[in-house]
N, C-alpha and C positions, 0 to 999 in steps of 0.2 A: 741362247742356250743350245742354241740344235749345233752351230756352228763349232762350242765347245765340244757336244758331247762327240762330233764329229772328226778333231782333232785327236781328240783321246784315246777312239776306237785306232784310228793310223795309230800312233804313235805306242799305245799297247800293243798292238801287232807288232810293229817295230822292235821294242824292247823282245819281245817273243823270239823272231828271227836273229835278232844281235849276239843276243845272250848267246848263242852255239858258237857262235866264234868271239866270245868274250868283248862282244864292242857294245858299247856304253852310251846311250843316250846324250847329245850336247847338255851340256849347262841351259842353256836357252828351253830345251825341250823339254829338261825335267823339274826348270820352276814353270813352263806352261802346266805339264800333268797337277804338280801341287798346289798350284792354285788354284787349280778348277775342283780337286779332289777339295780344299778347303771351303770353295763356297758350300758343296755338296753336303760336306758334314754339318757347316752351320743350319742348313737347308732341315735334313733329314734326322738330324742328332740331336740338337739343341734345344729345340723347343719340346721333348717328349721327355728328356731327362731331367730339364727344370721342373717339368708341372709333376715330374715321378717325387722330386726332392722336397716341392712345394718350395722352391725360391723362387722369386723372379725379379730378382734381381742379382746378378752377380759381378763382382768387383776384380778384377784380375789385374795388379799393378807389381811394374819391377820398375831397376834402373840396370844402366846400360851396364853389364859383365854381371851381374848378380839377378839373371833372369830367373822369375817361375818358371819350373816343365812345364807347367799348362801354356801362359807365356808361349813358350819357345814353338808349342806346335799351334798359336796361332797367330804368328807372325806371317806375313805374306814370303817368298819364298825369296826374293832377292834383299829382306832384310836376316842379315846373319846374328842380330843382336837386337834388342831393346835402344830407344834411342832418348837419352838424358833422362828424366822419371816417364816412362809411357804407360798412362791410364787407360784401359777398358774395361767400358760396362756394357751389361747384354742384359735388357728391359724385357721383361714378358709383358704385354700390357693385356694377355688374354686373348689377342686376336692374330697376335704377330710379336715377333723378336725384333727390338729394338736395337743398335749399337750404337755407342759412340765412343771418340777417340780423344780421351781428354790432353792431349799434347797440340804438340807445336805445327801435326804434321796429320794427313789420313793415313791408317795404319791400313794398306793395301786398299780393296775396292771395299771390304766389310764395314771397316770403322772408319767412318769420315770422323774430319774433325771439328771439336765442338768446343772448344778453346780458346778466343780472341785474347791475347798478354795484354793488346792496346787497351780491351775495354777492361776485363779482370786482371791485374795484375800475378794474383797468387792462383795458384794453379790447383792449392788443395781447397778454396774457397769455391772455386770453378766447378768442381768434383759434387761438394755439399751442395751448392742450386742445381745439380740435375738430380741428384741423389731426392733433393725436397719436393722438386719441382714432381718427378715421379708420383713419391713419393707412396715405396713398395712394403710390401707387408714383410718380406724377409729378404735381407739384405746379403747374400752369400760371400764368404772371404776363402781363402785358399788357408785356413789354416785345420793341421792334424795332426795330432799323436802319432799315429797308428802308420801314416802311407806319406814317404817323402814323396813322393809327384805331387800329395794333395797339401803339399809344407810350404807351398813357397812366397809364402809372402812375408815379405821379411818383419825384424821387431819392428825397426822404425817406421817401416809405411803402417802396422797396425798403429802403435801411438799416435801416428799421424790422422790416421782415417779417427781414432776415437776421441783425438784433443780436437777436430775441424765437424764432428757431428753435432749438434743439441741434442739435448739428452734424450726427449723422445722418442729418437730412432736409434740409440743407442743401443736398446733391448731387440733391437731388429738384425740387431748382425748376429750369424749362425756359420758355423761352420759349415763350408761347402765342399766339405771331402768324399762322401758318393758322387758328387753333381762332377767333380776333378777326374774322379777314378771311371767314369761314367764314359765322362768327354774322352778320356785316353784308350781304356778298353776298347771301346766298339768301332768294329771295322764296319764300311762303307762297301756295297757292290762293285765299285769302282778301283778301290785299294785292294780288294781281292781277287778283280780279275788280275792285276798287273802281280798280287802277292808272289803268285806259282811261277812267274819268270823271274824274280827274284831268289826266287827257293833255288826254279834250275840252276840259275847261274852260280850258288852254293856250290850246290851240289857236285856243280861241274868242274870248277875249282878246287874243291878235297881230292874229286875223283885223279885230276891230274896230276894232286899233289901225292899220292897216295897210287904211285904207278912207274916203273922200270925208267920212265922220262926223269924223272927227280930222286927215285931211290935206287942206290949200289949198296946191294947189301954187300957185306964188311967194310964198307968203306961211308957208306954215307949214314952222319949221326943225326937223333931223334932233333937238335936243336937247328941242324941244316933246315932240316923239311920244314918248321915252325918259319928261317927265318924266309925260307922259298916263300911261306905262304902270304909275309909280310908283304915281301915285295912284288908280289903278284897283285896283291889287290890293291896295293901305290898306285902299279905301271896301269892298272886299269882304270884310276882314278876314282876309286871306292875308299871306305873307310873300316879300318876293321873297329869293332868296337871292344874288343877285346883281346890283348896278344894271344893267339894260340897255342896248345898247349897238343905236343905230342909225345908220348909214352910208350915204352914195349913191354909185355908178360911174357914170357917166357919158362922153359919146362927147370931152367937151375935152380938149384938147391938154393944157392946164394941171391936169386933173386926175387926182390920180395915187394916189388910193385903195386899188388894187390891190397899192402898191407896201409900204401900211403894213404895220409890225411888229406883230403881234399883242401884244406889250407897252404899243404906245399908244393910246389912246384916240382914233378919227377927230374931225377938225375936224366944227366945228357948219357945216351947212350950209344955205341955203332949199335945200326939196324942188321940183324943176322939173320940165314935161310933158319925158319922154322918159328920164327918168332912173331908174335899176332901183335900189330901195332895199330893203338886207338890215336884217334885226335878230336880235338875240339877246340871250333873255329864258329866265327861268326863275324856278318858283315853288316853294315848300313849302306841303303839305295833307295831313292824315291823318299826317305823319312820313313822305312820299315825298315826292320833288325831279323836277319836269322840267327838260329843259335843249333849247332850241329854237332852228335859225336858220330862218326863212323868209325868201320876196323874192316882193317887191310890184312891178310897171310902173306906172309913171305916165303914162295914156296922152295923145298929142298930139292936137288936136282932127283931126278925121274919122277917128280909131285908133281900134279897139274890140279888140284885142287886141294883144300883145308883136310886135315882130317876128320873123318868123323866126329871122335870127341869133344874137337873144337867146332865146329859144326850144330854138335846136339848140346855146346854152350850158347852159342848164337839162337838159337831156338828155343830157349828156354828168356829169355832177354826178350826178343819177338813176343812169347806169350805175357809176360809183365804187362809189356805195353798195354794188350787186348785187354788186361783186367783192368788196369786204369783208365782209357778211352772208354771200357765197357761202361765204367762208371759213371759217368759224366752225366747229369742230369739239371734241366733248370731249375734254380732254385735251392739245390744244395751247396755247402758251404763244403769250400776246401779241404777242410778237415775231414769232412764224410765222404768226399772221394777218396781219399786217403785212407783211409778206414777200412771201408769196404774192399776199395783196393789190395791193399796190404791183406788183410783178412784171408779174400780167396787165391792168393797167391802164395799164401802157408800153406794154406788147405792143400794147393795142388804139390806141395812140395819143396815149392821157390825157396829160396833164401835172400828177400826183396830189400829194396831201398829204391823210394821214391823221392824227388824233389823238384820236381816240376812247375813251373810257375810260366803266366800268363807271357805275349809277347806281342811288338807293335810298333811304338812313336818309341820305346826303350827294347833291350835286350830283354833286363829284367823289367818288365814293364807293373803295371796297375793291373788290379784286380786281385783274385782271390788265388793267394800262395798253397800249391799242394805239396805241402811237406816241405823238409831243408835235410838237407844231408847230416846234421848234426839234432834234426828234431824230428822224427821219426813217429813220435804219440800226440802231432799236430801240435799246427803255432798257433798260437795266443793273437786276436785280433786279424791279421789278415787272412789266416787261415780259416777266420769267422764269413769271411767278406763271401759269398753267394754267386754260385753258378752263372751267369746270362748269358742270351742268346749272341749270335755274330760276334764272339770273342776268337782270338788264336789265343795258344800257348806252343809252349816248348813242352813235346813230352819227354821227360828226363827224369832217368832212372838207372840202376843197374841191378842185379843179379849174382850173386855167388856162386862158384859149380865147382865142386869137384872135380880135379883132371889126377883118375889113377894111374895115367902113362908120366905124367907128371909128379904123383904122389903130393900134389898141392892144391889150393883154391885159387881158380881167377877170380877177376870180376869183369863181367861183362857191362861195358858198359855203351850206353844208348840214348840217342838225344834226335828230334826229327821234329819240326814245325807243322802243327794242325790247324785245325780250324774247328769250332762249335758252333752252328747253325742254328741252335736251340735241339733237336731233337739226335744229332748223331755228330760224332766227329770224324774226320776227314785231315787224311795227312793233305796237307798244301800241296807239295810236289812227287807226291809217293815217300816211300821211307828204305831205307835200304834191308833189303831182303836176303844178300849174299854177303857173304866176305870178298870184299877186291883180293883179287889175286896179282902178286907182284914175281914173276911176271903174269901179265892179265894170257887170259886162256877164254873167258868170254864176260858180258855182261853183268856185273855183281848187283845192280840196283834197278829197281823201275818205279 
């Protein structure tokens, strides 16, 4: 163990240093971090969230191309898929966490395998004698209404699991969708020390995309810099996990940006001097997701900064933020940070919309949804689902403002990766604080 945690410390330093000049951790290097990061969680996660759920025992089964998310984030790091039906269980027997790997093979160092085809032929028979042999008081399955991360186990392996039980343990299977949403939410000391050079290298990414190197205004259009940003994070061997999306506000009569639906995709536009351009982007690294809106000014010549009014838009976007971070408490449900949220940001004047939702092993990841863009007086069930401590999200929202040099409404909008500790949130990598200036004139973020 000392050896790993040895490794980890280099190699998170490493990523630290890299990240400034966009170089990227080997293959080799970052299924070492994941797998160490994976025993860690089984270590330190696992056995506090079963005995929180009262399972102890849980079932995690896919086949290969039709993996559970849960599945996916505990496969060892150089398996990219499920392999033919791969079985795991994970036994609380009250003094320790049991695993086994009902397949053909050990599913990395966690799940050895507990499976002989020679001696048992059928494999869901194989399943039922360790299942008996246990023999736990509540049997947990991946199934849920409410949270696809906690859906994935599919029809036929449930028929399968309830045609190979006797009946007696048949009233023992429970849905194990806190225990799924549980396992996915909660970050590791480990995962967050490495989170923040993940974030920078976001960061650092927009920032270049979103600067005189990549943008000619009149000449370079909003679908250019999207598809720059594609191939930026190809050439770096990242993944984005969602195509980016870049858009301009501007003071014309005729344009009416502010008015889109967030179901459409903004017109391609040429980027012009005077025009305030957002983006939002987000990548996958180490098996963690960022998700980012920033906004760039393009300034007009003798401009060396935003103007005011845009300016005391961006400021008013910033304060959003604070009332929903401010919010944030253990044990409150989505919906009532939302709430209160919304609440003092009328009070103060705001013209708010929040939609922020948790972030991690997904973009949109598990846990408790604050708000949606199109539900605004809180969602039904997930929005139910309750504050905990060691979570990230995405804090994401925008703001309305009046621009009377404009004679129109923007909207500001704002998106920056946190973390909740249990007692206060903390942007991951800092959050941007200026508007980039195109041309840059000094630092817009810290």
């Amino acid at each position: 163990m000392k050896n790993i945690l040895i490794l980890l410390n280099i190699l998170l330093f490493s990523i630290a240093v890299k990240a400034q000049n966009f170089e990227i951790l080997s293959l080799k290097e970052q299924a070492e971090v994941r797998d160490s990061w994976l025993k860690e969680r089984f270590k330190l996660l696992v056995p506090s969230l079963m005995r929180r759920e009262g399972i102890d025992m849980w079932l995690v089964i896919s086949r290969e191309y039709n993996e559970d998310p849960v599945m996916k984030t505990m496969l060892p790091a150089t398996w990219l898929s499920a392999r033919r039906t791969t079985m795991l269980v994970i036994y609380d027997n009250g003094r320790e966490i049991e695993t086994f790997s009902v397949a053909r093979y050990d599913v990395g160092d966690i799940f050895k395998k507990s499976w002989d085809p020679e001696k048992q032929p059928d494999q869901w028979k194989r399943l039922t004698e360790i299942i008996m042999e246990k023999n736990p008081r509540k049997i947990g399955i991946n199934k849920s209404p409410h949270f696809g991360h906690a859906d994935g186990l599919s029809a036929y392996h449930f028929e399968k699991i309830m045609e190979y039980l006797p009946t007696s343990f048949k009233s023992k299977i429970v849905p194990a969708e806190k225990l799924a949403v549980g396992w996915l939410e909660k970050r590791i000391p480990e995962e967050m020390a490495a989170y923040r050079s993940v974030m920078r290298l976001a960061h650092e990414i927009i920032a270049q995309g979103l600067s005189e190197k990549v943008i000619i205004p009149g000449v370079t259009k909003t679908e250019d810099v999207v598809w720059w940003y594609r191939e930026k994070i190809s050439s770096l061997g990242l993944t984005a996990w969602f195509h980016p999306t870049v858009d301009v506000q501007r003071g014309e009569a005729s344009a009416n940006e502010a008015q889109r639906e967030f179901s459409r995709r903004p017109d391609n536009s040429i980027i012009q001097p005077g025009d305030l351009v957002h983006v939002d982007f987000g990548i996958s690294y180490l098996g963690l997701h960022t998700d980012t809106q920033e906004n760039a000014y393009i300034c007009r010549i003798g401009e060396h900064d935003a103007p005011p009014y845009l300016k005391e838009a961006f400021n008013q976007g910033l304060k959003l933020m604070d009332f929903l971070t401010d919010a944030f408490q253990e044990g409150k449900s989505g919906n009532e940070v939302l709430k209160e949220a919304l609440t003092k940001a009328v009070a103060a004047g705001l013209k708010p919309s929040i939609y922020s939702h948790p972030i991690g092993f997904h973009g949109h990841g598990a846990g408790p949804t604050i708000g949606l863009w199109d539900q605004q007086d809180g969602v039904p069930f997930t929005g139910d689902y309750q504050i905990t401590a060691n979570t990230a999200y995405s804090i994401e929202l925008n703001t309305r403002v009046f621009i009377p040099e404009w004679n129109k409404e923007i909207r500001m909008m704002m998106e920056e990766d946190a973390f909740f500790d249990g007692k206060k949130v903390s942007y991951i990598d800092g959050r941007q604080v200026n508007y980039f200036l195109i041309p840059r004139s000094k630092n817009s973020w810290k």
